[in-house]
VEXLUMVO-491567 format. One record per atom (N, C-alpha, C, O, CB): residue in three letters; x, y, z negated. Coordinates in steps of 0.1 Angstrom, whole numbers, plus 2048, in hexadecimal, padded with zeros to 3 digits. Last residue first. Glycine has a CB too. Layout:
% residues N
ALAXYZ ...
% end
This chain:
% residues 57
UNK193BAD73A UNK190BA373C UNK190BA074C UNK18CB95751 UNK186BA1734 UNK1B2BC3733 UNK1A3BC0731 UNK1A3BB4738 UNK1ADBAF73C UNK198BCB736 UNK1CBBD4744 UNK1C8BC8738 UNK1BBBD0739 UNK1B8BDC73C UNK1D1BC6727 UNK1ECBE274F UNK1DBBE0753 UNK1D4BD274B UNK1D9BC774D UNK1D9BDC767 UNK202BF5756 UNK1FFBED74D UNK1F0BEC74D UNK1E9BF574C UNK204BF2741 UNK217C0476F UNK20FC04768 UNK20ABF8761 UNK20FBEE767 UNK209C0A76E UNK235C2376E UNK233C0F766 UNK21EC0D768 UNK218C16761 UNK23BC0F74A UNK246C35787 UNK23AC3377A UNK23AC20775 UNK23FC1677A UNK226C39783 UNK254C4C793 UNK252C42792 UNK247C3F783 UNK244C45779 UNK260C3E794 UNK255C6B7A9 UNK254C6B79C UNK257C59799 UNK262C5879E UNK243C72797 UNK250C8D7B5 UNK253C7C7B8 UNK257C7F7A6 UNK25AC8879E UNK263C757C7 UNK242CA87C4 UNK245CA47BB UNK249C967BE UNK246C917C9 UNK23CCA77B4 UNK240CD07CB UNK245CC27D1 UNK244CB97C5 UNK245CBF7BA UNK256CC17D7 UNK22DCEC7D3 UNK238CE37CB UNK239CD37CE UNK230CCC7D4 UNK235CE37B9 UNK219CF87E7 UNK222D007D8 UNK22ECF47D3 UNK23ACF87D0 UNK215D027C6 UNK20FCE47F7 UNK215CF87FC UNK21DCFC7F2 UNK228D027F4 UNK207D067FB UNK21BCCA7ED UNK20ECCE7F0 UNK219CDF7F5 UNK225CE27F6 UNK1FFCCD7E0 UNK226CA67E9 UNK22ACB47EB UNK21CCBB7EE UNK213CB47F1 UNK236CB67F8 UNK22DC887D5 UNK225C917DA UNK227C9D7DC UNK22ACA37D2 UNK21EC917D6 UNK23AC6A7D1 UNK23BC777DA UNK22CC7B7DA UNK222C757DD UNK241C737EC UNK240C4B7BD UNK236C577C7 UNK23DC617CA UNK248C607C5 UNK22AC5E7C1 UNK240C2A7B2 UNK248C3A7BA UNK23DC3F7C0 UNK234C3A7C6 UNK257C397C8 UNK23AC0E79C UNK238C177A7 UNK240C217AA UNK24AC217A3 UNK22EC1D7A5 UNK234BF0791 UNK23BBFB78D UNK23AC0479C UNK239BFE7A7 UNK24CBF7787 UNK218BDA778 UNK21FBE8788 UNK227BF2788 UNK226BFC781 UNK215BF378D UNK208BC176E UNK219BCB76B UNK21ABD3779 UNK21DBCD783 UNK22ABBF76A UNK1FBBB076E UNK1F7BB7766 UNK200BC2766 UNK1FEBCC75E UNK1F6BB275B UNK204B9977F UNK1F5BA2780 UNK1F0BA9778 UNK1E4BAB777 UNK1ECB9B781 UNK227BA8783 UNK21FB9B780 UNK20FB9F781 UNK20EBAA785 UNK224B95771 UNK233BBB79A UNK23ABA8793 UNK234BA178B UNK237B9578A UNK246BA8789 UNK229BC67B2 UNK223BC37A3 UNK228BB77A2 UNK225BAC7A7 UNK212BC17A1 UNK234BE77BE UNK236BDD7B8 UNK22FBD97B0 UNK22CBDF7A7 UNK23DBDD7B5 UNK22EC087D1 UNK22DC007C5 UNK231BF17C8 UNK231BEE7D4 UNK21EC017BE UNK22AC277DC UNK22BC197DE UNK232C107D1 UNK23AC147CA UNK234C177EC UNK21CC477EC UNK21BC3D7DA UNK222C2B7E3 UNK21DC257EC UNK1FFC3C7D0 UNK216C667F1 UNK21EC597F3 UNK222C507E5 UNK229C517DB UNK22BC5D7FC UNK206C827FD UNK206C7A7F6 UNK20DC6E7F8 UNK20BC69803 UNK1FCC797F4 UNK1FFCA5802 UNK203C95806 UNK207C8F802 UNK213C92800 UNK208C9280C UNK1EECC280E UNK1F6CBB802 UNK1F5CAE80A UNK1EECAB814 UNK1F0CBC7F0 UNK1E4CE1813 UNK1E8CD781A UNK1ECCD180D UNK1EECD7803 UNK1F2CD9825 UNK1D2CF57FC UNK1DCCF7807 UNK1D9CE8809 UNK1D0CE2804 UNK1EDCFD803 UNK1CACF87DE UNK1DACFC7E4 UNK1DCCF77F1 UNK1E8CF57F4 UNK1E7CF67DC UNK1A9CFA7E6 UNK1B2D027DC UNK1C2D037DE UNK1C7D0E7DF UNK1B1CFD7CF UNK1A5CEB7FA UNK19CCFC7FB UNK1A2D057EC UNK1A1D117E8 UNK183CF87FA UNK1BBCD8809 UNK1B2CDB801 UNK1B2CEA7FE UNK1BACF2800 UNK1B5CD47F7 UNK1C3CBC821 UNK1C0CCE819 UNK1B8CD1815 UNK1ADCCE819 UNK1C0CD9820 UNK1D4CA5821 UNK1CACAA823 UNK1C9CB881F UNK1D1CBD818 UNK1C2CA381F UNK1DCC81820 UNK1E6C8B823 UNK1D7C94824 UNK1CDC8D827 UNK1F2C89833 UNK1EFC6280F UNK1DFC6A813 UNK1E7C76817 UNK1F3C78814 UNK1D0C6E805 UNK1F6C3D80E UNK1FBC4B810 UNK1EDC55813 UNK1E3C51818 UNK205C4B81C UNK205C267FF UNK1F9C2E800 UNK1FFC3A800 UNK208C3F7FA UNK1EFC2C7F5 UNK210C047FA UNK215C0E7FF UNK204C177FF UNK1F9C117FF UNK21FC0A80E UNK21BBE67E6 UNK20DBEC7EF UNK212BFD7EF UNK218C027E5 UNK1FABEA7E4 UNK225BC47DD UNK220BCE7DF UNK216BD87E3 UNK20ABD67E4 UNK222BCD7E2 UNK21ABA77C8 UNK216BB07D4 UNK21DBBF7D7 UNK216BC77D1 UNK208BB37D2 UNK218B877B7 UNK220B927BC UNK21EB9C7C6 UNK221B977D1 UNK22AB8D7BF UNK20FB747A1 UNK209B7D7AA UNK214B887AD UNK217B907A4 UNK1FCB847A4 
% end
């Protein structure tokens, strides 16, 4: 199983303001995800990358 997948949201909120969101990922196998994000809002910016790991039945 191999997939990508891209996700983006954008909106404001009644506590900081405007903010926005950007996430896209990789799955090399159906349990394994590696990912990147972006997110900026009124106060601070952020990016980052991540691993995720997913088990149970």
């Amino acid at each position: 199983m191999r997939q990508g997948y891209l996700e983006a949201q954008a909106g404001v909120s009644s506590l900081s303001g405007w903010y926005a969101q950007a996430e896209g990922g990789y799955r090399p196998l159906a349990n394994l995800g590696l990912f990147g994000f972006r997110e900026a809002n009124a106060r601070e910016r952020m990016t980052g990358v991540g691993v995720r790991w997913t088990f149970g039945p």
